[in-house]
Backbone as CSV, one residue per row, in Angstrom:
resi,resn,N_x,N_y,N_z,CA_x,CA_y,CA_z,C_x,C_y,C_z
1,UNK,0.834,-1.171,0.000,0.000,0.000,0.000,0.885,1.241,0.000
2,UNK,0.531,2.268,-0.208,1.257,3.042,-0.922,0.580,4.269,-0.229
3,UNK,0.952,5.752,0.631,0.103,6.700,1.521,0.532,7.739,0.450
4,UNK,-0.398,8.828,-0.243,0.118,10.004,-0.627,0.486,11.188,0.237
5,UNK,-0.149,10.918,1.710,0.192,12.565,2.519,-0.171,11.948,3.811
6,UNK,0.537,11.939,4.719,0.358,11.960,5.996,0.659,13.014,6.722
7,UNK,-0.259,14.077,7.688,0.430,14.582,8.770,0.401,14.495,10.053
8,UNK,1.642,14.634,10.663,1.654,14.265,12.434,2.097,15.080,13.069
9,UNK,1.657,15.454,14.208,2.218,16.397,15.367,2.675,15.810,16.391
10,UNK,4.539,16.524,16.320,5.192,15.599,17.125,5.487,17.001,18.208
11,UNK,6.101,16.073,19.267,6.318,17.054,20.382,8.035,17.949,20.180
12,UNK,8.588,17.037,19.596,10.200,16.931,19.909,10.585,17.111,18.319
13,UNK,10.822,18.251,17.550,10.789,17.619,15.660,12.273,17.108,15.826
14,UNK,13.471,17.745,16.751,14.726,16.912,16.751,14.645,15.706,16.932
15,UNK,14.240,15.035,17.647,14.033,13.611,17.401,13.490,13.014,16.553
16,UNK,11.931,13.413,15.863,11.584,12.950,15.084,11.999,13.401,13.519
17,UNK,13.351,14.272,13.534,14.050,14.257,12.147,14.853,12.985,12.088
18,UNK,15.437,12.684,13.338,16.494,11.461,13.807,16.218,10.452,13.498
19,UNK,14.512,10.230,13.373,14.171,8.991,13.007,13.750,9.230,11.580
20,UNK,13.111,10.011,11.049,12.491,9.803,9.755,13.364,10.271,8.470
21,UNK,14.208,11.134,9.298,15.214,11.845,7.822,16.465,10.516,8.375
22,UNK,16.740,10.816,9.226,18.276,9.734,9.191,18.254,8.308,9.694
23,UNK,16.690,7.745,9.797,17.099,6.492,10.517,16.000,5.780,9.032
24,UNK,15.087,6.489,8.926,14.190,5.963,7.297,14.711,6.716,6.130
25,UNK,15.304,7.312,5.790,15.774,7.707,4.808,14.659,8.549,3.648
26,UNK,14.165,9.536,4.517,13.755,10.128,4.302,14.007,11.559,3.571
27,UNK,13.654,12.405,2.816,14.141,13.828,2.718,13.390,14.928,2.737
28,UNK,14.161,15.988,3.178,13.467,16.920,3.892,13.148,18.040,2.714
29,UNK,11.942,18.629,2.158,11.947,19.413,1.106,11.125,20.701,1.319
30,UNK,10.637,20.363,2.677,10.332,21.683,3.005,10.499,22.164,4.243
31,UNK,11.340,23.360,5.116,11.649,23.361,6.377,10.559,24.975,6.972
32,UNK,9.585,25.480,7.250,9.443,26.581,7.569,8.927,26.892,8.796
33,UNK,8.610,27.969,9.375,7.898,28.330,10.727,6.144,28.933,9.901
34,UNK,5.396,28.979,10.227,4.255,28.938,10.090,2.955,29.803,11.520
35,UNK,2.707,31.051,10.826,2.354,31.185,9.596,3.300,32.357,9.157
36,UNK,3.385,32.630,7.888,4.175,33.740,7.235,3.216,34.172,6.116
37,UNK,3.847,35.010,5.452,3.203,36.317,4.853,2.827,35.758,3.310
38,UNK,3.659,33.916,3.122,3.149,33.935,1.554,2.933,32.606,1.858
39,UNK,2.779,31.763,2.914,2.008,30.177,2.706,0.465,30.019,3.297
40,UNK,0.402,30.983,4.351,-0.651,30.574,5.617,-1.020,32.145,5.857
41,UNK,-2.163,32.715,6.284,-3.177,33.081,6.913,-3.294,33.122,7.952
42,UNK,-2.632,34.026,8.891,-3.065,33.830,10.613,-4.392,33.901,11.007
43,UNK,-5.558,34.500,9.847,-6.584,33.921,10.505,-7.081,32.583,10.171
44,UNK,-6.561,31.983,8.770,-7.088,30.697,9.199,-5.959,29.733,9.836
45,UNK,-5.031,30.083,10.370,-4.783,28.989,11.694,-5.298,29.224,13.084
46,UNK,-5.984,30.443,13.433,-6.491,30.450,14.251,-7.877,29.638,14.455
47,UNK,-8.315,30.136,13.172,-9.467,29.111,12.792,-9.092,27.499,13.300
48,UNK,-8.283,27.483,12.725,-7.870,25.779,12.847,-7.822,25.141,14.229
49,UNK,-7.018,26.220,15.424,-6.599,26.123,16.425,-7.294,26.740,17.402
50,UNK,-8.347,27.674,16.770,-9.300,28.018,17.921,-8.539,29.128,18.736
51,UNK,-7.537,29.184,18.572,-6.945,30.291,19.692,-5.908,31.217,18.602
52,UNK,-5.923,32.241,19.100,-5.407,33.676,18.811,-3.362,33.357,18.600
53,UNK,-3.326,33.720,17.273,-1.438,33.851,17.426,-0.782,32.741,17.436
54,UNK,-1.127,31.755,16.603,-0.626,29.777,16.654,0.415,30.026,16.007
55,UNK,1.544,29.435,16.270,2.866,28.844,15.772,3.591,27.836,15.321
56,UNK,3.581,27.394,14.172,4.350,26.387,14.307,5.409,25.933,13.027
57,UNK,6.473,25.051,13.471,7.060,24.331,12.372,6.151,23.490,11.664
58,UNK,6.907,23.612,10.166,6.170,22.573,9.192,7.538,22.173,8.151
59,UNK,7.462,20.637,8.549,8.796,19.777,7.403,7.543,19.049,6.722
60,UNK,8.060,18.756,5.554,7.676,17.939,4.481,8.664,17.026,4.546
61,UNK,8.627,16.100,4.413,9.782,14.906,3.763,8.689,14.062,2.830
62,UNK,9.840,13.380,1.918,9.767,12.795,0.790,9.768,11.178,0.549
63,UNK,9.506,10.447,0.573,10.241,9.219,0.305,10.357,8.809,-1.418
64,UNK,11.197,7.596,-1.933,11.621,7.663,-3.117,10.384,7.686,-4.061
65,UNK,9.197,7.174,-3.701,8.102,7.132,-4.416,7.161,8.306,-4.641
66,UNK,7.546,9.217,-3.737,7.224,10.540,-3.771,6.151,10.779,-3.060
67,UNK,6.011,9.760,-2.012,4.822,9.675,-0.773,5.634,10.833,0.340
68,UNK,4.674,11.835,0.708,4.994,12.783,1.599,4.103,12.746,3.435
69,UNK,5.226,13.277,4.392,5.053,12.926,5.357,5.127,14.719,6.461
70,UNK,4.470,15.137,6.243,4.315,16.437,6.674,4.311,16.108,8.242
71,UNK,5.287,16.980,8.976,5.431,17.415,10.651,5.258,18.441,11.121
72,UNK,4.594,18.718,12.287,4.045,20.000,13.033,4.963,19.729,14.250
73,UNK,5.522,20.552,14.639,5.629,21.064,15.844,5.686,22.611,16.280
74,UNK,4.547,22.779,17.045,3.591,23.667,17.854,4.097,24.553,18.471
75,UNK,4.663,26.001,18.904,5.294,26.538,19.678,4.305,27.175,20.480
76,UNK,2.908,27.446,20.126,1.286,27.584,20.611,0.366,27.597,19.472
77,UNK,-0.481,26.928,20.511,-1.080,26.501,21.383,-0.184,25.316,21.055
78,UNK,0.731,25.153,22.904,1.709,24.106,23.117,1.086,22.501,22.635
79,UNK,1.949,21.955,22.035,1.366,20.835,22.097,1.556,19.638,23.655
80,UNK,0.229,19.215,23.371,0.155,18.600,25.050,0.192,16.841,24.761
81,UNK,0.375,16.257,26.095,0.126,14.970,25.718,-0.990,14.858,26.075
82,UNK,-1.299,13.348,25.382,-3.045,12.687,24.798,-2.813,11.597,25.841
């Protein structure tokens, strides 16, 4: 089976580069902070997040088939554990 887009919100993205870029062999093709002035909309991540002023990282990685694996990590609304 074969995934075209997954995304996950991790707590730690240093670790979880450790595993997905250097331990799966993964690549990284997009690195940014979010939101900015030409990808995202601070009002619709607020929308998204319900709360005022959200932050976060966003990686893309790649694998050879060109299945992508998008990562969040949150600077607010903190991400919490489940």
């Amino acid at each position: 089976m074969r995934l075209g887009h997954v995304c996950i919100i991790v707590k730690d993205m240093r670790r979880s580069l450790e595993f997905y870029r250097d331990a799966m062999g993964l690549q990284v093709i997009i690195d940014d902070l979010l939101p900015n002035d030409e990808m995202f909309l601070t009002r619709d991540l607020e929308t998204c997040t319900l709360e005022p002023g959200g932050r976060f990282r966003n990686l893309v990685l790649i694998d050879d088939e060109g299945s992508s694996l998008e990562l969040h990590e949150w600077f607010y609304p903190v991400t919490k554990e489940s």
